[in-house]
N, C-alpha and C positions, 0 to 999 in steps of 0.2 A: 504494500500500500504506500504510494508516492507520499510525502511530506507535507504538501498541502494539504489534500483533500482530507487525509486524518485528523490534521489539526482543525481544519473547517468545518468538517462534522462534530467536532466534540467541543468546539466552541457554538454550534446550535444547538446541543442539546444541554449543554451548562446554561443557555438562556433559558429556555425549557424548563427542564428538571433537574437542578443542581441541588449539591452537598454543602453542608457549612466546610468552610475549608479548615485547613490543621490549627493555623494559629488561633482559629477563634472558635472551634470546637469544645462546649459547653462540657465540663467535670462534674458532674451531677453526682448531687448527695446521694450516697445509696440509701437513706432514708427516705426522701423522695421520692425517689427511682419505686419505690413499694408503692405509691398513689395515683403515678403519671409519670408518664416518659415522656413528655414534652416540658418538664419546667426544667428552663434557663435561669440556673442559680451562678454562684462565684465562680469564675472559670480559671481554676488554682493548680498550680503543675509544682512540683516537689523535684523531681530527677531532673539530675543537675547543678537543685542550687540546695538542697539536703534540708531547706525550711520552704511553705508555701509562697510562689510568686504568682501574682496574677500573670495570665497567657500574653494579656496583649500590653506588658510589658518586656518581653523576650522579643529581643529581635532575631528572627529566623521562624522557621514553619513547625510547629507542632502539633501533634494530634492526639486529642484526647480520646480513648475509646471508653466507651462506657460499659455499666454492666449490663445494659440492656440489649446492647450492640452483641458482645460476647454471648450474652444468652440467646439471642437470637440465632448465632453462628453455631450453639450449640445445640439447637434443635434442629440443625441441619444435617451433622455431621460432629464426632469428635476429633475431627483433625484440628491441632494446638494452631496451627499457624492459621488455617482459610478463615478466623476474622481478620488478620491482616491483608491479608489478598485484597478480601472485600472494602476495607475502611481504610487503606492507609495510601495516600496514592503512588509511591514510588516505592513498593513492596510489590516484588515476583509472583506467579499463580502460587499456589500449594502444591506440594510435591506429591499429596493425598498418601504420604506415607512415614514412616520415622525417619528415615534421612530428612535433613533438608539442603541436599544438595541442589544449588543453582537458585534457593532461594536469597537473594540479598537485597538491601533496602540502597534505594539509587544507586545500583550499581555496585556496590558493594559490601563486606562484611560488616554486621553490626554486631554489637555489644550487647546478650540478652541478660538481663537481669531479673532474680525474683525477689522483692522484695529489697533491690538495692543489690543485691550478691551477683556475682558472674556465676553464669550457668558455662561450661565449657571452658575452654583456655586455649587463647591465640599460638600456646608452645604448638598445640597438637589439633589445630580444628577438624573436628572428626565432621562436622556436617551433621550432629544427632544433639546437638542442645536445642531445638525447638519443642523437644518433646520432654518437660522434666517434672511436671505437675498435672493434679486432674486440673482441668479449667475452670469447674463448678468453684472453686476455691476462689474466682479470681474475680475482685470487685470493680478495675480497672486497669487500664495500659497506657500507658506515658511512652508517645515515640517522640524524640528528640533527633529531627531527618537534619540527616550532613552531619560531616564529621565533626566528633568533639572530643575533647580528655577530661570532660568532667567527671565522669566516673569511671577513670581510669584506661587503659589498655582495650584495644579489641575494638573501638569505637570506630572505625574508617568509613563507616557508612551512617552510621548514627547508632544512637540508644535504644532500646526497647525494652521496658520497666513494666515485669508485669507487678500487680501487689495484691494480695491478696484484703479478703473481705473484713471489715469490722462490725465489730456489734455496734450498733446505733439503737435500740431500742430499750429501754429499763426493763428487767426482770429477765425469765427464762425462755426460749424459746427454742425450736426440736424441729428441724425442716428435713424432711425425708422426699429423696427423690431418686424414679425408677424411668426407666426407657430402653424402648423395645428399637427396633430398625430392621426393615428388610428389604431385600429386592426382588422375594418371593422367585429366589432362585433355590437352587441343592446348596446346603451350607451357607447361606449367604446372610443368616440371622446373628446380630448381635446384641446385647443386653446390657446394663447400668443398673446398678444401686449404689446407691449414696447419702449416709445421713452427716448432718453440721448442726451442732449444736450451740448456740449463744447464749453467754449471760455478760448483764452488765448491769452494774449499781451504784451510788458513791466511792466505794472502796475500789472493785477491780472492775476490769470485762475478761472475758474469754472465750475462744472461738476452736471449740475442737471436731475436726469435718476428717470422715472415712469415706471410702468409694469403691467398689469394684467394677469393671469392665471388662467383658470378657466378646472381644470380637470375633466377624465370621468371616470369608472368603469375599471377596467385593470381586463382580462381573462385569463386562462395558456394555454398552445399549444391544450390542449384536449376540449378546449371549456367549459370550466369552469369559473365562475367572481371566484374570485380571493377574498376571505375574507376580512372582516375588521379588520385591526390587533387592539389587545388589548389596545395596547399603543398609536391608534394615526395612521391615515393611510393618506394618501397622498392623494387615492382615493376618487374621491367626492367631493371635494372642491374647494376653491377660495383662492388665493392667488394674495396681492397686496401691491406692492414695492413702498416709495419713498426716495430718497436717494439727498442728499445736502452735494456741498465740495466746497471750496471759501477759497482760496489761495491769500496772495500778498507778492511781494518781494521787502524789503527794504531797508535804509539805501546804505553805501558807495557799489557799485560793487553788490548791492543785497544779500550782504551777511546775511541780517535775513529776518526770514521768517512768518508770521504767518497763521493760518490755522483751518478753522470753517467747523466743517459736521457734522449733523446731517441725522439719518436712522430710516426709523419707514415700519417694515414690518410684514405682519401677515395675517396668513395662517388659513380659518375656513372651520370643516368641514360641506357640505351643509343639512346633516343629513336626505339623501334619503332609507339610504339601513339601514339594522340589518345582525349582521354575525349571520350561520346559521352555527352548527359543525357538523363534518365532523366525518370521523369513521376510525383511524388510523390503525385497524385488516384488515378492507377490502379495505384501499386503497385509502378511500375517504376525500378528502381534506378539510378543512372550506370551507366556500362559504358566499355568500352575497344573499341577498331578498330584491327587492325594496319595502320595509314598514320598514317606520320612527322607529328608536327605542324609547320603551315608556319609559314615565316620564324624559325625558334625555334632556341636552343643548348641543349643537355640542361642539365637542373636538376644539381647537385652539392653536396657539402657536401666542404670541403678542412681538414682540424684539422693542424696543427702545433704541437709543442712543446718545449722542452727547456729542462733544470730542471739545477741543480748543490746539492748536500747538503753542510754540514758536520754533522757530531754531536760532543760530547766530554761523555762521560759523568760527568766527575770535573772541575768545572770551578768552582773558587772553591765548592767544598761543594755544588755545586748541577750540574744537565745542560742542556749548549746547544745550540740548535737552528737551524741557522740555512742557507737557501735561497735564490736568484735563479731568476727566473727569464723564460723570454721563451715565445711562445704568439701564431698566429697563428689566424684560423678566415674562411673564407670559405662563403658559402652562396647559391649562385643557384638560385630560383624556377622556375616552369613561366611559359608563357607567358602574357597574357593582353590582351583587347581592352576591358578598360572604360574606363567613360570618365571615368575619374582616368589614365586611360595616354595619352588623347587628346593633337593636337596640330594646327591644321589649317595652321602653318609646315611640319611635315612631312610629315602624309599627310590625305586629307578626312575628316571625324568618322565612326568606327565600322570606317575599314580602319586604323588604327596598331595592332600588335601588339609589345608590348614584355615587356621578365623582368624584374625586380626581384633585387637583386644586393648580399648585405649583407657588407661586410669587416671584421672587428675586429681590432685590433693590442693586447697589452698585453705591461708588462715589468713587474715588481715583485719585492721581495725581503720575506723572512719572518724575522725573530729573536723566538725563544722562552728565556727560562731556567726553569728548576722546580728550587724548593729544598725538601727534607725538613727536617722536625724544625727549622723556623725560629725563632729564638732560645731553641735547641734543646727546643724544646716537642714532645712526640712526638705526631703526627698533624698536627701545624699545617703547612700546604704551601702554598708559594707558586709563582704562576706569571706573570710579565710579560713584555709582549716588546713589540714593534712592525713593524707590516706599512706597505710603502709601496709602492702601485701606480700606474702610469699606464696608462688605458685612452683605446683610440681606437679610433671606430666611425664609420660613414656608411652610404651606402644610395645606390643606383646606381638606375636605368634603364638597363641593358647594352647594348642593342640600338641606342639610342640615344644612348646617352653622355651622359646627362644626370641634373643633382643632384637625387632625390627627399626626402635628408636630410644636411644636410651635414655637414663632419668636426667631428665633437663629441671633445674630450679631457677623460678626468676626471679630476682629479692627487688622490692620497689620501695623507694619511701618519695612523695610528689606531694610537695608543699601548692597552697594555692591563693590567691587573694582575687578577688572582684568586687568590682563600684560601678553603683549604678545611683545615676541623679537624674533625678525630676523636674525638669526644667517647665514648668506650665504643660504644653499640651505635649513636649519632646521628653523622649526617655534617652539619656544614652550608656552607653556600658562599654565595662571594657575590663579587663584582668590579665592574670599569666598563671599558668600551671608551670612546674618545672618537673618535668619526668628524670627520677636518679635513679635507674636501675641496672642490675649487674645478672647475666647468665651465667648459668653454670651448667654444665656438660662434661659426666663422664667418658674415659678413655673407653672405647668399643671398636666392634667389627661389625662389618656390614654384611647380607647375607650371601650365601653360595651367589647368585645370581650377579650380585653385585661385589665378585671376585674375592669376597673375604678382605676388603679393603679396612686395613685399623688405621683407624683414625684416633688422633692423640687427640683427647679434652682439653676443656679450658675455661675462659672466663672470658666471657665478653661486655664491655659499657655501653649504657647508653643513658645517654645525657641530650636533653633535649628543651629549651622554652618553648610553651606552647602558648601563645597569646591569643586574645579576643575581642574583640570593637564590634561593636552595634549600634543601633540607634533608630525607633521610632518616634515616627510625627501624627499623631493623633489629629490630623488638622479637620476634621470636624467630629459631632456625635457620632457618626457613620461611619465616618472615613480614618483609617490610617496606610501610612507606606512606612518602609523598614531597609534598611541596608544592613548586610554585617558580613566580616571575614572572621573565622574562626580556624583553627586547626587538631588536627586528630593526629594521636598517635599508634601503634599496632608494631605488632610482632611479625614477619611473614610466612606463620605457617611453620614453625622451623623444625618439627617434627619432617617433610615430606624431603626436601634437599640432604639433612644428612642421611636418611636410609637411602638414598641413591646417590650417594658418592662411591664410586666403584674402582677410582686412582689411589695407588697407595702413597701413604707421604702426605695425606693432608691432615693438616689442623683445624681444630673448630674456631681457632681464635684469628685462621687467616684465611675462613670462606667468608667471601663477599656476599652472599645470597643470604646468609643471615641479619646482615643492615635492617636497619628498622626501615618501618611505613610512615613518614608523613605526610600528611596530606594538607593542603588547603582549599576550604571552600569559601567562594565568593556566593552572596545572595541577595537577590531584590526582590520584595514582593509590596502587595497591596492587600487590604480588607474592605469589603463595606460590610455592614449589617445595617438591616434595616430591621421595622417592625416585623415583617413576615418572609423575609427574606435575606439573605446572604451570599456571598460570594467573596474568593478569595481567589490570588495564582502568586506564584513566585517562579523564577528563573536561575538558576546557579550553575556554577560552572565548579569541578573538583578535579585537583590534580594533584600528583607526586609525580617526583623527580625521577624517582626510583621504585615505584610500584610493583604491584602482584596481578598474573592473572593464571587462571588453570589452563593448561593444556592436557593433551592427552599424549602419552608415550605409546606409539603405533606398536611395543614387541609387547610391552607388557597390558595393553588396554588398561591402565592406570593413571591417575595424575599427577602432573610433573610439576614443577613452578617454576614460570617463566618473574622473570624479575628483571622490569623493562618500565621506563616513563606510560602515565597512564594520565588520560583526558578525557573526564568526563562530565558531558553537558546535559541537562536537563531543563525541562518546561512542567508543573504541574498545578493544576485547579480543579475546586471543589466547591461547590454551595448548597443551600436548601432553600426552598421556597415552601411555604406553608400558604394553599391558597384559603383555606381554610380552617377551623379549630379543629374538626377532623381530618385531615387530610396534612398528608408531609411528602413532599417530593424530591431525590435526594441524588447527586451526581459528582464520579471526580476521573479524573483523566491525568495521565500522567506522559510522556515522553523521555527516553533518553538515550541517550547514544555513547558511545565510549571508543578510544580509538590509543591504541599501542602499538609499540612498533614489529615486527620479525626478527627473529633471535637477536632481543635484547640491545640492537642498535640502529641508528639509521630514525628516520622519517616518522614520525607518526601516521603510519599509513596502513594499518590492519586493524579494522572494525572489531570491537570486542563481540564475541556472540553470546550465547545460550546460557552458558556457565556463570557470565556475571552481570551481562547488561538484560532485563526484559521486555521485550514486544512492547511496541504501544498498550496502553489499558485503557478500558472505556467502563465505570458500573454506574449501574442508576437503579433505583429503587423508590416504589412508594407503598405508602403507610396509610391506611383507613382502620381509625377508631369507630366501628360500626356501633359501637354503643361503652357503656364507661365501664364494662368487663372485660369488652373483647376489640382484637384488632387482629389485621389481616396484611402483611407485605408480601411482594411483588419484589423481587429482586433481579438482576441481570447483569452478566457480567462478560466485557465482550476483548477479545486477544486481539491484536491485526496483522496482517500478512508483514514480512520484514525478508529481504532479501540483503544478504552483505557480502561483502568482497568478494565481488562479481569481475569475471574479465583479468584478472590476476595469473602472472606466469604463472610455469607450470610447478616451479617449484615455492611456491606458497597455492596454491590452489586447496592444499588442506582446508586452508583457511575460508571457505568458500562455503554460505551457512543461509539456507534459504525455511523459516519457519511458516506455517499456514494457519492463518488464524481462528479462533472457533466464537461462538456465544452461548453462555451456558444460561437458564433460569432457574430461578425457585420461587419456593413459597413455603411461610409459611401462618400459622394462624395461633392464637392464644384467644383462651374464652377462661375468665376467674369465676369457679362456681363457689366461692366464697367457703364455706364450711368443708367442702367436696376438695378442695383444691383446687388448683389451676391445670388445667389440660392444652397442650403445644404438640401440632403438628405439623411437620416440617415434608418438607420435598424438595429435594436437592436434584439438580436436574432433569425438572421439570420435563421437557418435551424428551425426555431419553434419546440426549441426541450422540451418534457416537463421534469421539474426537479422540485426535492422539494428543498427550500430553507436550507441549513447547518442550521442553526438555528433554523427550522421548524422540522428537523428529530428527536430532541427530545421534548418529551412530557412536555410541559410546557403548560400554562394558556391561551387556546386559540391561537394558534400557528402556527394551522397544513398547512401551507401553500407553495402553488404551486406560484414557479416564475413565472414572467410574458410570454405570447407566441410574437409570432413575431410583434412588432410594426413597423410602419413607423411612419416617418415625414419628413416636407418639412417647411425647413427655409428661411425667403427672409429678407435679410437686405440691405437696402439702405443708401447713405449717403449723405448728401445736403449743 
């Protein structure tokens, strides 16, 4: 799809039927949220600045996702990621599985967080921290698009904070909830129970919530199961939540706070099926065979965590913040026989079948203070603190016990200050982070494959200021516009370059490929709101010097990391129109493009594809409150055709990446029968239309897969 006409189409249908856009997307009280989904209260963002700042004093684009939003996503489907798809505009489709490989936020890796904690760790990005909590847990999501170092490492594409729920209500309260889903295929039913229990009073609150899920085989519209992805599928397994948070408020007027939760969730697969490939010439997709795969341990994803809170709202003129915390996450693999798994000490070339097996350990603690009216100037606010983590990653061969990455530790300590003043209707802002951290990597060998090459350990620095400048102009009730440069810092992945160092004689302290990621983004955008309507777009540009992007290694069908300048641009807008008190009409469109160079020098002249940049996006969605029980949406989500590096000699022609675009519907519906519960039925693609997955259209390592076909489900929550 040519470049105008896309943009031309989704700038009339943003007339039409638009989304509130990120920056000015309403945070809704989840007490609220219990009466009506449409009250516009404080619209308050915490990630990043570690105390509440109103949205539309941030300069840059953020999206608040609510819990109605999430629960909406979750009557659809429990894939963790498809409410971002749907809500955030420069977020990739869903991967509809536990990888989330090729999902990235404009273009690149972001930074997830539960509750402020990194899920994952940039030593070793497995592509499996999207999936580390049940979602029922989760009261809101804070994305922070473009890069940033406010909460540390990992951040090159922005933030994404999910937090879980609070008790808002006085006394006891017992919500039990069940759901069913089928595609009224063989195998293809799966189930939910889940109860959360709240109390809150003077003294404390508490929020203790369990879950189980137990899924079935997912098929595509033509009556097909639906492959077992490479990396980890969703299909076939069990998942089970439990989650702990204990609250008390003390001291004069309750001004301090302290605050215990711990989360232990983990997802395994039931190891019924083997994928079975499929024939990309004639059309034919991967699929699945109910027979166990052999020599194999089911793939899983194992997250732990638990965090400790102080707060003191009145503390030398100003509010402190301050956190520990500890967090563990484990993720093993599906099986596999290539020949980077080989070994012919163990078994002859082409029978060793091994899993890959990634473990991350971190501790770290968070201190924030924010002072008002500093040297008592009204509007001027200060905020510094200092974060200190130690992270530890590695990477197994399970089956055989043997080191594919070895134990890397990265010690951090990254001081930070920011000011922001209030100039009448201008805000502006501005700070520096300073990232002081030090690698460490054990002496190792690399495997058969990669010639048994030892590589001598060592210690690597990195030293870096990361600064920030903003500034909005509120120039009327309606209107604001916003400028700002900020910059992000990241690791590049440094688990994947040392397992394929294959020359002997190298050191870890004199590979180039482990340099850091910085990045900077440039951003302009604008808001209006009006009484019944909104609209929003912003424009940015992000680049590094020195960049990451995945390729593939044509012997091993694995990915390699190219580390090479990287440019990328983006366009995105969102609004909402409410013609009506029942009626909400809601729309966002995103664009971007990215462009690197061919082995690491020369031109920036090779279109990023699949793996990091995503297709135009187009959703829109409307909402009828057919009466003050129930309400009914309509949602649509649409991919567009993208051809790149077309016409290219013969020796980059790899590079040559042509995806076809789809449009998927749903719906779904909520009726409160008040004593009875609330009863949600969902439909996730709607018209059972079949489509290949964007990431599935090119030829990767087991890949070729068809999106899911029309699901239902039926959700019943009560509350006691």
């Amino acid at each position: 799809m040519k470049t105008p006409l896309s943009v031309a189409i989704a700038c009339a249908l943003l007339a039409t039927a638009p989304v509130i856009h990120a920056q000015e997307e309403a945070a809704e009280d989840p007490a609220a949220q219990a009466t009506t989904a449409t009250t516009d209260l404080d619209r308050m963002v915490v990630t990043g600045s570690r105390s509440p700042r109103a949205v539309d004093k941030i300069p840059g684009a953020v999206t608040i996702v609510s819990q109605e939003e999430v629960q909406r996503s979750l009557t659809l489907s429990e894939d963790a990621t498809a409410v971002l798809a749907r809500s955030v505009p420069g977020y990739s489709e869903s991967s509809q599985a536990m990888s989330n490989l090729g999902e990235t936020l404009r273009g690149r890796t972001a930074l997830r967080l539960f509750d402020g904690i990194p899920q994952g760790s940039p030593l070793r990005e497995g592509n499996r921290s999207g999936t580390f909590t049940d979602m029922g847990i989760i009261g809101r999501i804070e994305v922070i698009n473009g890069p940033s170092a406010a909460e540390g490492i990992g951040a090159a594409g922005g933030i994404i904070n999910y937090l879980s729920k609070t008790p808002t209500e006085e006394g006891t309260q017992a919500t039990l909830t069940s759901r069913y889903s089928t595609q009224f295929r063989e195998d293809s039913d799966a189930w939910k129970a889940g109860l959360t229990v709240t109390h809150k009073n003077e003294g404390y609150d508490l929020l203790a919530a369990a879950s189980f899920l137990d899924r079935g085989m997912a098929w595509d519209a033509n009556g097909r199961r639906v492959g077992m992805n490479a990396s980890g599928s969703t299909n076939d397994s069990e998942a089970d939540n439990l989650f702990l948070k204990w609250g008390m408020n003390f001291g004069e007027a309750g001004m301090q706070r302290l605050q215990l939760s711990a989360s232990r969730f983990e997802i395994t697969g039931k190891g019924n099926y083997s994928w079975v490939e499929g024939d990309r010439e004639q059309g034919i997709t991967d699929s699945s065979i109910r027979i166990p795969p052999l020599g194999s341990m089911t793939e899983f994803n194992d997250f732990r965590q638990y965090a400790l809170s102080y707060s003191n709202a009145d503390l030398f003129g100003g509010s402190l913040t301050a956190d520990v915390y500890r967090a563990s996450q484990a993720m093993r693999y599906p099986a596999e026989d290539g020949i980077d798994r080989q070994d012919p000490d163990i078994a002859p070339i082409g029978e060793l079948i091994d899993q890959s097996e990634i473990a991350t350990e971190k501790k770290g603690a968070r201190v924030s203070w924010t002072r008002s009216s500093l040297f008592d100037i009204d509007g001027l606010e200060l905020r510094a603190g200092v974060d200190v983590v130690e992270d530890e990653a590695q990477q197994l061969l399970a089956i055989t016990n043997r080191v594919w990455v070895p134990p890397m530790v990265y010690k951090s300590t990254a001081p930070y200050a920011q000011l922001s003043w209030d100039i009448g209707p201008v805000t502006v802002s501005g700070g520096m982070r300073r990232e002081d951290g030090e690698l460490e990597v054990d002496d190792y060998a690399t495997t058969w494959y990669r010639n048994r090459a030892f590589v001598q350990g060592g210690t690597l620095d990195y030293q870096e200021n990361l600064p920030n400048i903003g500034a909005i102009w509120r120039i009327a009730d309606a209107w604001s516009v916003y400028a700002s440069y900020s910059e992000g810092f990241s690791l590049p992945n440094v688990g994947i370059p040392l397992r394929n160092i294959s020359e002997p004689g190298q050191t870890v302290e004199g590979f180039v490929d482990l340099q850091a990621i910085v990045v900077d983004n440039r951003e302009i955008g604008f808001n209006w709101r009006g009484a019944r309507a909104s609209l929003g777009a912003s424009y940015y540009e992000s680049n590094s010097d020195f960049g990451s992007s995945l390729i593939i290694d044509p012997a091993t069908e694995d990915f390699i990391l190219s580390r090479a300048p990287v440019e990328i641009k983006g366009f995105e807008a969102s609004s909402e129109f409410r013609p009506s008190d029942d009626w909400r009409l809601t729309a966002l469109y995103s664009r971007i493009r990215g462009k690197t160079t061919f082995g690491g020098a020369g031109p920036l002249d090779r279109e990023m594809g699949i793996n990091d940049i995503s297709p135009d996006k187009l959703s829109a969605a409307a909402t009828w409150n057919f009466s003050p029980r129930g309400d009914v949406t309509l949602g649509a989500t649409m991919l567009f055709d993208r051809d790149l590096n077309e016409g290219l000699p013969d020796d980059q022609a790899w590079a040559e990446e042509h995806t076809e675009g789809y449009t998927l519907f749903d719906l779904t519906v909520n009726y409160d029968f008040e004593r009875y519960g609330r009863l949600s039925l969902g439909i996730e693609n709607l018209t059972d239309k079949y489509y290949i997955l964007s990431w599935s259209q090119i030829d990767f390592w087991k890949n070729y897969f068809a999106g899911r076909g029309r699901m239902f489900s039926v959700t019943h929550t009560i509350t006691f």
